[in-house]
N, C-alpha and C positions, 0 to 999 in steps of 0.2 A: 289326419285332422285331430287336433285334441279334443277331447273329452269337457264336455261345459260342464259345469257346476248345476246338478239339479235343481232347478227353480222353484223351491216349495219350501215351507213354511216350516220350519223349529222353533224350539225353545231354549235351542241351545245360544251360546251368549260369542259370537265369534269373536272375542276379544285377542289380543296380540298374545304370541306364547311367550313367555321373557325364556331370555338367553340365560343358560344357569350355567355353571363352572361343571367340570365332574368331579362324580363324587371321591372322595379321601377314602379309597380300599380299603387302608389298612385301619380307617376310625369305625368302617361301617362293620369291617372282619373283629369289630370286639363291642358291637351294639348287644350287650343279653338278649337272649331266647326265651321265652318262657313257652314251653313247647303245649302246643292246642293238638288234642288228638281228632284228627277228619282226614275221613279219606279222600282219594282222588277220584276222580269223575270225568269218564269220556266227552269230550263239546259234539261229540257227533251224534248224541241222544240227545243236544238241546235242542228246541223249536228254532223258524227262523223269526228272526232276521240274524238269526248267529248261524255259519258256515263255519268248517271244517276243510282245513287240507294240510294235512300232515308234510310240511315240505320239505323236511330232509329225508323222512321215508321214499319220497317220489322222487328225490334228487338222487335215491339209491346209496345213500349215507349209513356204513356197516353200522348196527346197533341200534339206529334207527326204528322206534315202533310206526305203525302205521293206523297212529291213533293219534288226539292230543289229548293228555290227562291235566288237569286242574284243581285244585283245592275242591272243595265243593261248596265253599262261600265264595271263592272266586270265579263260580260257574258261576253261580245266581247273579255275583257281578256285572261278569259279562253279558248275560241276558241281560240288565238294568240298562247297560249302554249300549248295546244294540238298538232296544225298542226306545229309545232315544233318537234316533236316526232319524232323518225325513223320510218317507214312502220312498221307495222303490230301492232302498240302499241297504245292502247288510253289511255285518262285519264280520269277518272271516279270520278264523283262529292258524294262525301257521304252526306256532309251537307253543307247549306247556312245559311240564314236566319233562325232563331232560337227562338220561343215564350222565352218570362221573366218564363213561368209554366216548359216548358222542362230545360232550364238552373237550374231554381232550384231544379230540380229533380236531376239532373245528379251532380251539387256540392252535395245535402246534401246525394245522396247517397255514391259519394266518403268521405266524411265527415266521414259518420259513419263506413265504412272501419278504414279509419284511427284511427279512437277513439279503436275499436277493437286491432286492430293493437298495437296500445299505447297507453293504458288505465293511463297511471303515465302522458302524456303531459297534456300541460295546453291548454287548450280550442283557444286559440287565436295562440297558435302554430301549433295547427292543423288546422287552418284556413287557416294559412300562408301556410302551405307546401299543403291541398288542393290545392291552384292556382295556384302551379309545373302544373298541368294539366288541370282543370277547372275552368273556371273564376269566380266570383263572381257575380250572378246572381242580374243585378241593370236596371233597365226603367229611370235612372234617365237621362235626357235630354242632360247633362253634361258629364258624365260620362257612357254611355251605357256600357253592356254587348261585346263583339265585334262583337260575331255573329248575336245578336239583331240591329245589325246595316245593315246586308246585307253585308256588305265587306267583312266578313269571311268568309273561303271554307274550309273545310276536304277534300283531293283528294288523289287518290293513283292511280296507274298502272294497266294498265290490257293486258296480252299479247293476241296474235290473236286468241287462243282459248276459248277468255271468261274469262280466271282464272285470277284473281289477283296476280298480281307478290307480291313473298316474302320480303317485304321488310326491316326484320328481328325482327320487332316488329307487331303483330296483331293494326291493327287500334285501339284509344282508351288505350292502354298499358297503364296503369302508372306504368313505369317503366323505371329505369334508362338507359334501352337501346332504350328510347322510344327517346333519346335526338335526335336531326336531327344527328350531327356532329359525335356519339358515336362511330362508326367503324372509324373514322377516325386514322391517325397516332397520335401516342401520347394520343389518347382517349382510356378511358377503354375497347371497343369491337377489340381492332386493331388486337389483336392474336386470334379472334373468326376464329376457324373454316371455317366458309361462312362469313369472314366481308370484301372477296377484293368484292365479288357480290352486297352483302348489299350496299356496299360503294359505288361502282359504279350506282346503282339502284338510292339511296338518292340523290347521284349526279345529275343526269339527272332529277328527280322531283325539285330538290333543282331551277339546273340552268335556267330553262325552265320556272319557276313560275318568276323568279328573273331577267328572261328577259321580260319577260312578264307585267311587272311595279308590282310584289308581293312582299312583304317582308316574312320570315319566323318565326312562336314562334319557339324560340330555343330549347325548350323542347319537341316538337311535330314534329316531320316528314312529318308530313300529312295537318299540320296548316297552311295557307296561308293568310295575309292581304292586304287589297287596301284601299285608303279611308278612314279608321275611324285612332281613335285615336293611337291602336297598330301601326299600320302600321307607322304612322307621328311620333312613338317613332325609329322606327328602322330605319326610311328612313331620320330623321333628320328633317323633314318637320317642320315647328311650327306651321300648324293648319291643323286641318283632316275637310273632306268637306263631312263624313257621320255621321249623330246622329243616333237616332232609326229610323228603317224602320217604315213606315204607311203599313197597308198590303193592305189598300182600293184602288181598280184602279189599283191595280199593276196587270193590264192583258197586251200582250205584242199585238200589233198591228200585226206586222208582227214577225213569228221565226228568229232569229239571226241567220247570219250567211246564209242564203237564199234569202237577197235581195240583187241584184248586186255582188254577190261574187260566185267565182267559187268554 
C-alpha cells in the first residue's frame, strides 16, 4: 500500500516545480571562485528533524566515509529546511562531501553501463549522456567535482516511522523519471499511476531546499546545491564562494543547531 501524503499543516507553498534544461558543464566549469575559507561539519551532530545515512559507506563503496560532511553554512541550511517540514517528517542526508576516488568510481561505473547499453555510441557521447546523472570526476581548483566541494547534499524524506518516503524514483536512478519535475503536468510521469503523491512529495523536498538558499540539478530529485559553481549556474550568481573542500580541521567545535537555538 502506498505511503499518503502526511495531512498536516505548512507553510511551505506546493507550487509546480518548472522543467529546467541541464545545466552547460562546461559554462558552469568557468563560473569564478572566490574561495570562502569554512570548514566541513558532520550532519550526524545536527538535531532532528535532520537524519544521517551515509549511503555509499553502507552500500560498501571503496573510499566511502561513513559520515556526511557539509559546508558549515550548508549545515545550518539544512537544519533551516528540515524544521520547515510538517510534524512527524525529517530529512535525511545521504551524501555531502565527496572524495575525487568515489566520484570516479560512481562515473566510470555509470560509464560502462552505458557502453553496455550502447555498444555502436561513440565514446564522448557516452561521456556526455553519463553527466545526465554523474558529474565528471575533476580536483581541479577551478572547476571542481560539485560534491568535492562540500556544497552538494543528496537528501530525501523520511516519514515518522523511519521509512523513507517514496519518492517514485529509488535514490541514484538513472532514469528518466529520476528528473525532479517528471510527474509534473505536461511531463512524461503526469498519468503515472502514484504521480499526484510523487508530485506532491518532490514538491515539498523541492520548495523547502529552494527556501532554504538551495538550488536543484534538474535531473536529480534528491540533488541540492549552495555555494559552488552549479548552484551560481542556476541561482544566476556570477561567482560561487566554494572550490574543493580541505578535509583537514574540518571538526566542528560545537554541533549545529545546539548552541542558542531551541
Amino acid at each position: 500500500m502506498m505511503q499518503p501524503v502526511l495531512s498536516v499543516d505548512t507553510e511551505v507553498t506546493l507550487a509546480p516545480i518548472p522543467a529546467l534544461p541541464e545545466p552547460d558543464w562546461k559554462r558552469v566549469g568557468q563560473i569564478p571562485i572566490t574561495a570562502r575559507v569554512e570548514q566541513l561539519v558532520p550532519t550526524s551532530l545536527m538535531p532532528r528533524p535532520l537524519l544521517t545515512y551515509p549511503v555509499y559507506a553502507r552500500q560498501g563503496l571503496q573510499g566511502a566515509g561513513n559520515e556526511c560532511l557539509v559546508r558549515e553554512e550548508v549545515g545550518r541550511r539544512l537544519l533551516q529546511a528540515a524544521r520547515a517540514l510538517p510534524d512527524g517528517l525529517s530529512l535525511v542526508v545521504l551524501d555531502g562531501w565527496r572524495p575525487w576516488q568515489v566520484q570516479k568510481q560512481l562515473f566510470e561505473t555509470y560509464l560502462d553501463v552505458l557502453r553496455q547499453r550502447h555498444p555502436e555510441a561513440a565514446e564522448e557521447d557516452l561521456r556526455e549522456r553519463t553527466r545526465e546523472f554523474v558529474s565528471l570526476p575533476s580536483v581541479d581548483p577551478n572547476s571542481p567535482s560539485p560534491h568535492l566541494t562540500g556544497g552538494s547534499v543528496d537528501v530525501t524524506l523520511c516519514g515518522p516511522d523511519g521509512v523513507w518516503l517514496d519518492m517514485g524514483t529509488p535514490f541514484d536512478a538513472t532514469v528518466a523519471a529520476s528528473h525532479t519535475a517528471y510527474f509534473e503536468p505536461g511531463q512524461p510521469g503526469e498519468k503515472h499511476e502514484h504521480a499526484d503523491l510523487y508530485r506532491q512529495r518532490r514538491r515539498l523536498l523541492f520548495h523547502i531546499m529552494r527556501q532554504a538558499g538551495f538550488t536543484n540539478l534538474p535531473t536529480e530529485w534528491w540533488h541540492f546545491d549552495y555555494g559552488n559553481q552549479l548552484w551560481a549556474w542556476h541561482s544566476g550568481e556570477k561567482t560561487a564562494f566554494y572550490g574543493p573542500a580541505p578535509l583537514e580541521g574540518s571538526v566542528p567545535q560545537t554541533p549545529l543547531g545546539l548552541s542558542g537555538e531551541g
